[in-house]
N, C-alpha and C positions, 0 to 999 in steps of 0.2 A: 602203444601208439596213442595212449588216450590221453597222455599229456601234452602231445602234441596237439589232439583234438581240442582240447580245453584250451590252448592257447590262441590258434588262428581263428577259433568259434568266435574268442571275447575281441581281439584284436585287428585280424586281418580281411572279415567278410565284407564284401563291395568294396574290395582295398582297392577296385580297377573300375573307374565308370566309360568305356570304349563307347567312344560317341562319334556321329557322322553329321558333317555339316553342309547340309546340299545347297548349292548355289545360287538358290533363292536369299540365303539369307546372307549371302555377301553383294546382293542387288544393290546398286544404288539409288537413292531417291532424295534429289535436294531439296522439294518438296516437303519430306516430311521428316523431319528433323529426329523425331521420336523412334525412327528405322535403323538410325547411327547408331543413340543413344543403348537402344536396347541390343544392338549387335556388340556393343563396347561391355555392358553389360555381363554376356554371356561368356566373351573371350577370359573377363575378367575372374569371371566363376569357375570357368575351367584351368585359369593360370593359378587361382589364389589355391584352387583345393590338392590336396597330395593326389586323390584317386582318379581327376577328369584324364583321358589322355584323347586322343585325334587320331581316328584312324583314313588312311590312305591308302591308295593301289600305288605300287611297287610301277609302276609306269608313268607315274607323276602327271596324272590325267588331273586328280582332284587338289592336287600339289598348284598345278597351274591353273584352273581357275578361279584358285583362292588366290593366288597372283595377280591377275588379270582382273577378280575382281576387286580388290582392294585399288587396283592403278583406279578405279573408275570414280571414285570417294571426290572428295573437293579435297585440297591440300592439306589444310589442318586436320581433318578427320582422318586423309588417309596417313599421316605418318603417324597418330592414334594405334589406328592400326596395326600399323608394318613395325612398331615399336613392340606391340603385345605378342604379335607373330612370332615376333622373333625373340621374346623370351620363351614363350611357350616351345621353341623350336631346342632353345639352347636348355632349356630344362627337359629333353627326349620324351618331351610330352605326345609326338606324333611319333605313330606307330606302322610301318610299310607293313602292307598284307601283300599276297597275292590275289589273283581274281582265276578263276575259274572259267573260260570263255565259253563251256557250256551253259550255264545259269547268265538269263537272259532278263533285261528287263524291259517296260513295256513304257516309258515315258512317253508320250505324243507330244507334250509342249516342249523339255529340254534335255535334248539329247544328254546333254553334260549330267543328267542327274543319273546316266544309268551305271557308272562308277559307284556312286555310293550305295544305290542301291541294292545293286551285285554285292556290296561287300555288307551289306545288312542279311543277306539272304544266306551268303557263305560262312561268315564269320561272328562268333560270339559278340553280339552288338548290345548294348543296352539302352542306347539313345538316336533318334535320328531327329538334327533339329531341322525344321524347315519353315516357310512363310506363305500365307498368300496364297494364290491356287495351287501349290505343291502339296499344302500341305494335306489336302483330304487327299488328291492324285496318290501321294505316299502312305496311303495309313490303307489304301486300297490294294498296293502290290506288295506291303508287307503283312498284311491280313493274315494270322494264324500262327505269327510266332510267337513263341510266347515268349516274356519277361524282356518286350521290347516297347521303349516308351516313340511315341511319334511326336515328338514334339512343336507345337506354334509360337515361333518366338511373338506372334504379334498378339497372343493370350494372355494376358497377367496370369492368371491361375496355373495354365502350362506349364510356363518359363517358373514358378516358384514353388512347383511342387519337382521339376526337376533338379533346381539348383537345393533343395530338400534332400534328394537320391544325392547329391555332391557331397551332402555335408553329413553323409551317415557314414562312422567311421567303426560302429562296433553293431555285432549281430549274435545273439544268442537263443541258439537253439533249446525247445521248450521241454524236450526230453532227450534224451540218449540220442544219438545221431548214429546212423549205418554210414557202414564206410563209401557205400556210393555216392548214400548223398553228401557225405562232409565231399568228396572228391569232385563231384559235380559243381557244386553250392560254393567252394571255397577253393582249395586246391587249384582246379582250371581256371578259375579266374585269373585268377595270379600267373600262372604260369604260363600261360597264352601268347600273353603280348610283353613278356620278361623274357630280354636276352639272355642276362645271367641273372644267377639266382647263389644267393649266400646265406646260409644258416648256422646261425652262432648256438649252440649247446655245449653248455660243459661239461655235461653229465653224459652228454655220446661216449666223448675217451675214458670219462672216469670210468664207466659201466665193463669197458670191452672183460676185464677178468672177473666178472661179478658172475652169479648166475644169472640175473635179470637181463645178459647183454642180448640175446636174440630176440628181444622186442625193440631195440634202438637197430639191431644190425634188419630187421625186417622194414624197418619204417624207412629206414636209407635207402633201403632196396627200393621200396613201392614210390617213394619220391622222387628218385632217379628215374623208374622207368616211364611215371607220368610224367616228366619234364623232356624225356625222350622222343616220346611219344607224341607231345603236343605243343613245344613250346616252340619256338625260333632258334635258331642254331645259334649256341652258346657255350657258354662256362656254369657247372655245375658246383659249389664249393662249399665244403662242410669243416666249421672251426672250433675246435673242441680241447677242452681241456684234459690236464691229466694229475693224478694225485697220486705224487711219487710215493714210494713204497718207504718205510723204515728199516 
């Protein structure tokens, strides 16, 4: 399994940056021009890079008032928008969770933020972007999770040390890695908010009559059953080569 380990350590760690955009930051303000720019901005960061994705509740709570709030934009800003939306859409950059309707949240100013909330509190988040009085309100009910960024789009520093976690594509571990943590740390990331999942090795089929094959047939196992376990119901697919016999 350790060549496996060497591989997704150098190449695949924060392959997924699951970030939540609460409805402050699709507020309109024709006043301040610099509100657009930097919300164009941030769509932009998370369309250009491979790992931003957008996660949502499966009831299309926060589906629709990113909706509703883009309609509120002036006309040229908002097809800006509904332009970037919709690549982000068509590239399956948004990701449907479900929510948990035990796990509650406490917003007093807008109801609509208790969707993302909820799914900050339920589900592997890495980012929550918000603005304005949201955003200390959100850094208050998400208090104590760890490896969650709360982000202030109206911070320069914030917004550029996020779009920084965007543009990190390789991680390498300082010594020998346990299997928990590479599975914690790499593994679930990835497999979370991945329908399907495909892994190309050509040394899987080559190995099957080797001695060395119950270290490729155990690592299929343990990757199958994490993918089982925690991903989204999907297709699991392993493609592999084979080196005919003489």
């Amino acid at each position: 399994m350790d060549f496996l380990k060497k591989t997704l350590t150098r190449f695949l760690a924060d392959m997924l940056v699951p970030t939540i955009l609460l409805p402050s930051v699709l507020t309109a303000n024709p006043d301040n021009r610099d509100s657009f720019y930097q919300l164009l901005e941030l769509l932009k960061n998370l369309e250009r890079t491979v790992i931003g994705v957008i996660l949502v509740d499966d009831g299309n709570r926060i589906n629709n008032y990113i909706n509703e709030g883009v309609k509120e934009w002036q006309q040229e800003d908002k097809k800006k928008l509904q332009k970037i939306f919709k690549q982000l859409r068509k590239n399956k950059r948004f990701v449907s969770v479900t929510l948990d309707d035990k796990i509650e949240s406490n917003c007093s100013q807008n109801k609509l933020c208790n969707s993302g909330i909820c799914i900050a509190k339920q589900h592997l988040t890495k980012a929550v972007v918000a603005r304005q009085d949201c955003h200390p309100c959100a850094i208050t009910q998400l208090a104590g999770i760890s490896a969650l960024e709360v982000v202030n789009l109206d911070d320069e520093k914030s917004t550029e040390d996020f779009y920084g976690i965007l543009e990190k594509f390789d991680r390498v571990f300082p010594n020998r890695v346990k299997l928990e943590q590479f599975e914690e740390e790499i593994i679930l990331p990835i497999f979370r908010y991945s329908k399907n999942i495909k892994i190309y090795d050509r040394y899987v089929g080559r190995s099957i009559l080797q001695a060395n094959a119950k270290k490729y047939k155990s690592m299929l196992e343990w990757l199958l059953k994490v993918f089982a376990d925690n991903s989204r119901q999907g297709i699991f697919e392993v493609y592999c080569g084979f080196k005919p016999q003489n």
